[in-house]
Backbone as CSV, one residue per row, in Angstrom:
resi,resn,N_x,N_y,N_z,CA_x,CA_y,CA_z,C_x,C_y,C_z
1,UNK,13.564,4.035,-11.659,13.646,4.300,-10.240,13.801,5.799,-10.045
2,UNK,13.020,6.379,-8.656,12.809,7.906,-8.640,14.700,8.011,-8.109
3,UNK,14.971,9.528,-8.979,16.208,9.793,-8.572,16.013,11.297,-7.618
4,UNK,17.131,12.039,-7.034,16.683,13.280,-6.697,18.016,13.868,-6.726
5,UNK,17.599,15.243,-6.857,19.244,15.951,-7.387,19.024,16.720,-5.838
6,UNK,20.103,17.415,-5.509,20.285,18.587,-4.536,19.044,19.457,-4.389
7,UNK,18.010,19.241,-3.194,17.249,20.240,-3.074,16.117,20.148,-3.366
8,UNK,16.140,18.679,-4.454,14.796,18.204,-5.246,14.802,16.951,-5.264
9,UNK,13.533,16.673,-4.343,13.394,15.468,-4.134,12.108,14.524,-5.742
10,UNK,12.419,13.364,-6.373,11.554,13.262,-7.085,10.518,12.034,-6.812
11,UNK,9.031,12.061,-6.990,8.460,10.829,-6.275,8.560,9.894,-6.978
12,UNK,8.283,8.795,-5.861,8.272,7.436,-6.514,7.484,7.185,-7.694
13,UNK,7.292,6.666,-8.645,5.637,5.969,-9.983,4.803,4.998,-8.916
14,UNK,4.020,5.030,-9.630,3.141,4.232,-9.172,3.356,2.732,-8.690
15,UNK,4.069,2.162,-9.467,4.587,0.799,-9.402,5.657,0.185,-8.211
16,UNK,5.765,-0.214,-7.808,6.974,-0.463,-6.198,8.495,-1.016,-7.154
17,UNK,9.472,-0.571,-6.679,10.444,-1.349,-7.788,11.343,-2.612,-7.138
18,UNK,10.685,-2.565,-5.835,10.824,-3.500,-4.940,9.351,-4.595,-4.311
19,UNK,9.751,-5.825,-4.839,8.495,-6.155,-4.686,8.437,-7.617,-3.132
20,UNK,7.671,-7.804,-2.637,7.746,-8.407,-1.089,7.141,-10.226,-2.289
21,UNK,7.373,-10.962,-1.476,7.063,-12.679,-1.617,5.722,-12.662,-1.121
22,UNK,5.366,-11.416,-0.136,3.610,-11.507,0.777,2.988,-10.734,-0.129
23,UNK,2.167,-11.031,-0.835,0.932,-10.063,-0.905,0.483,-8.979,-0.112
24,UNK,0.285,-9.626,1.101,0.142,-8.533,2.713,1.054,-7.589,2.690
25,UNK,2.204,-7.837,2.529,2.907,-6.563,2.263,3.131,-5.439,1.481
26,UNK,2.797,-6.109,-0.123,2.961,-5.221,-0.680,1.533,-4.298,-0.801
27,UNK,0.760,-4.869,-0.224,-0.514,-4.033,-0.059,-0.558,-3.301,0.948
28,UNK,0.266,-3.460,2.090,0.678,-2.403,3.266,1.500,-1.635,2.769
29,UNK,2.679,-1.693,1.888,3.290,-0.868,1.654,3.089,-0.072,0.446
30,UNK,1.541,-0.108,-0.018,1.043,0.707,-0.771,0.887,2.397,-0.662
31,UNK,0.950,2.259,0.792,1.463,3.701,1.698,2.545,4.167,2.253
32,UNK,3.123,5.147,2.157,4.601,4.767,3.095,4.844,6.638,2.721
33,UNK,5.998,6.824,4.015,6.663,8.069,4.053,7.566,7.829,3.367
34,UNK,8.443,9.217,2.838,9.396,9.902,1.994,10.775,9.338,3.362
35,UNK,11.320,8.116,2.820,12.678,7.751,3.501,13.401,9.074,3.755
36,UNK,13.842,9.228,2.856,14.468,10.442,2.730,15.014,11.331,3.375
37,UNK,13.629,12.003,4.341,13.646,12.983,4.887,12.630,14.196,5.172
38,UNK,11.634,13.775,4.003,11.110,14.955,3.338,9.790,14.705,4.379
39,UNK,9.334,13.333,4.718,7.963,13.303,5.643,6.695,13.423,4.507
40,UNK,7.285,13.352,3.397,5.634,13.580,2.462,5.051,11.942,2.505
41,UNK,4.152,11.499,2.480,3.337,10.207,2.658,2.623,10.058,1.026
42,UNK,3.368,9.383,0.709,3.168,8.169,-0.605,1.900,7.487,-0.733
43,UNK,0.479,7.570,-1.432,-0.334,6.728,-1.131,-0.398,6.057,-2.607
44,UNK,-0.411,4.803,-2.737,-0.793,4.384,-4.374,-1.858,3.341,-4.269
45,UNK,-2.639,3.218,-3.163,-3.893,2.560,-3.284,-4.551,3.465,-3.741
46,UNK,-4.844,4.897,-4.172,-5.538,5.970,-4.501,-5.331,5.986,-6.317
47,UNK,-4.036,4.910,-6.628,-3.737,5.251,-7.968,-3.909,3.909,-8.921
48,UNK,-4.883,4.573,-10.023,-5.700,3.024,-10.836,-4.452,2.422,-11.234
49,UNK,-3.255,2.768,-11.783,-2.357,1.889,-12.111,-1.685,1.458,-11.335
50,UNK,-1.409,1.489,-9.893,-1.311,0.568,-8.872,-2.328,-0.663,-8.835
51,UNK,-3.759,-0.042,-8.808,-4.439,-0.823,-8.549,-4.478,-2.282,-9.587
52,UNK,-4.302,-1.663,-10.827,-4.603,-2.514,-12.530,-3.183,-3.344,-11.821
53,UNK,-2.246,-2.639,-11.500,-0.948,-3.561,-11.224,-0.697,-4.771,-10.005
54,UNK,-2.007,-4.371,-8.891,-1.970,-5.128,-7.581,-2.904,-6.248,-7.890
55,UNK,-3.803,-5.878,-8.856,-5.052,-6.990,-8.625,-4.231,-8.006,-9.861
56,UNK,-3.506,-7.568,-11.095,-2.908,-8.676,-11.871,-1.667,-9.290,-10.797
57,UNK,-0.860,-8.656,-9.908,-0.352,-9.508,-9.329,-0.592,-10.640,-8.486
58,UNK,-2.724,-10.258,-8.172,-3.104,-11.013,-7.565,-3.707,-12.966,-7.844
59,UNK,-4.023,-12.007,-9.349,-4.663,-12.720,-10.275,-5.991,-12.368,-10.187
60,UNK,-6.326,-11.425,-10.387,-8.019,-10.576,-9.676,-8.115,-9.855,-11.046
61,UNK,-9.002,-10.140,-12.035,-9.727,-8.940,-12.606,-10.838,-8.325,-12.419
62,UNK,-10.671,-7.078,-11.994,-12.067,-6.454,-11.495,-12.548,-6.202,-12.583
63,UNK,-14.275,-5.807,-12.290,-15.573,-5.579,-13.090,-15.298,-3.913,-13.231
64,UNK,-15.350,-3.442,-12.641,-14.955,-1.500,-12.121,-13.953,-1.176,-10.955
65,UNK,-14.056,0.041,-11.355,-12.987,0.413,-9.976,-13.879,0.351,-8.753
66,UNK,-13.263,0.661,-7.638,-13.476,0.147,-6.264,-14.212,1.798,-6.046
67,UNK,-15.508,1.481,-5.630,-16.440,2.748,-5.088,-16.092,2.923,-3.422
68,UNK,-16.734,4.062,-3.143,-16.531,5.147,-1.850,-16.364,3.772,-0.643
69,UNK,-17.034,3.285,-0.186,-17.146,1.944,0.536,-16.352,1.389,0.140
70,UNK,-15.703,0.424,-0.023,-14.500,-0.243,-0.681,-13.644,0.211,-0.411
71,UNK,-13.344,1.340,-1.058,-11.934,2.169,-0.484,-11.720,2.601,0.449
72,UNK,-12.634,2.601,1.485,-12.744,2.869,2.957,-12.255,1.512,3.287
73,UNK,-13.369,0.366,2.791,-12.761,-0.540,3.182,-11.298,-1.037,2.870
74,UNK,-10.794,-0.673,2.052,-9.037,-1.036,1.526,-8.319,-0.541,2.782
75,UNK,-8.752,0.844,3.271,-7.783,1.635,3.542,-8.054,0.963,5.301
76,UNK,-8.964,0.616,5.633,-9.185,-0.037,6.990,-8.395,-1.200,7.428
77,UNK,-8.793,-2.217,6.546,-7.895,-3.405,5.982,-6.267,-3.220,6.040
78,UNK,-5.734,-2.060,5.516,-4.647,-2.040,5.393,-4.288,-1.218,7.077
79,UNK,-4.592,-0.539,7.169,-4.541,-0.188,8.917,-4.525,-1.634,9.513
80,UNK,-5.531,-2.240,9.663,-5.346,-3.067,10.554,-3.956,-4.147,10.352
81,UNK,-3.777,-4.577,9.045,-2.854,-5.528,8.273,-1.323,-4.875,8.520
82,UNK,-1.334,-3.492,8.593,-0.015,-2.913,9.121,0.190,-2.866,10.773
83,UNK,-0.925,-2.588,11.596,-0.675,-2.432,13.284,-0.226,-4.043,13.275
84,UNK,-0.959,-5.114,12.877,-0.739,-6.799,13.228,1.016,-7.027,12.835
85,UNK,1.291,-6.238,11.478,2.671,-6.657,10.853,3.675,-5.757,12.337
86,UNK,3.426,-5.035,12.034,4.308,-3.839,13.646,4.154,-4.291,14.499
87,UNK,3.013,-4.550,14.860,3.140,-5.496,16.369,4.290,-6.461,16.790
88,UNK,4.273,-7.799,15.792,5.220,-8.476,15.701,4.827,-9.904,16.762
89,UNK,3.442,-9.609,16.912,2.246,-10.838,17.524,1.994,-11.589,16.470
90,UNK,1.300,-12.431,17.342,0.374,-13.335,16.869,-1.027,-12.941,16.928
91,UNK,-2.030,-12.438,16.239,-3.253,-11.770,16.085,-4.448,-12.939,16.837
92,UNK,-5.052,-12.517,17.619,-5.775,-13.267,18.518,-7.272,-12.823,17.777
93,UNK,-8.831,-13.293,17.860,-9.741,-13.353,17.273,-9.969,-11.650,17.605
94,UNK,-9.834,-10.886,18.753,-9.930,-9.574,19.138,-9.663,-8.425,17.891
95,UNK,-8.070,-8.946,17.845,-7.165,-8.402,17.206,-7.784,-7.935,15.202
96,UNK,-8.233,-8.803,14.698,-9.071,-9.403,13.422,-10.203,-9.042,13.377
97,UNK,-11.167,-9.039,14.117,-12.301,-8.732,14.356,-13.097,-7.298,14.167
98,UNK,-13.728,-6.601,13.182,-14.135,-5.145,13.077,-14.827,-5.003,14.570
């Protein structure tokens, strides 16, 4: 687990050391700000050993890594999958819909 001394903050690994019962979540919270204080933004959908670590939690072995498209699409997916979780609705066909 990341520690930080006076003045120095250290980042998280790749891996979450907290893990959610949703899938949905822990794939939303593949992004996240520095609690802290610091405001730096955490991304580990960008990092293959997140990824090697999200798709075995999924039970998913991929063929290759995820090309330019894909990762647009991840990162869309996860926008939308975080505004629906914040909301705190019920997602109507609108809501889901590209």
């Amino acid at each position: 687990m990341p520690t930080s001394t006076p003045g120095r903050l250290v980042a998280p690994g790749p891996i979450p050391h907290s893990i959610s019962d949703h899938l949905c979540v822990d794939f939303v919270n593949s992004r996240f700000i520095d609690h802290r204080g610091g405001g730096v933004v955490y991304e580990r959908l960008q990092l293959a050993e997140w990824r090697r670590w999200f798709a075995q939690r999924c039970g998913v072995v991929p063929k290759r890594p995820p090309g330019p498209t894909i990762r647009r699409e991840l990162l869309d997916l996860r926008a939308l999958l975080r505004d629906l979780l914040e909301s705190g609705q019920a997602p109507d066909h609108h809501a889901i819909t590209p």
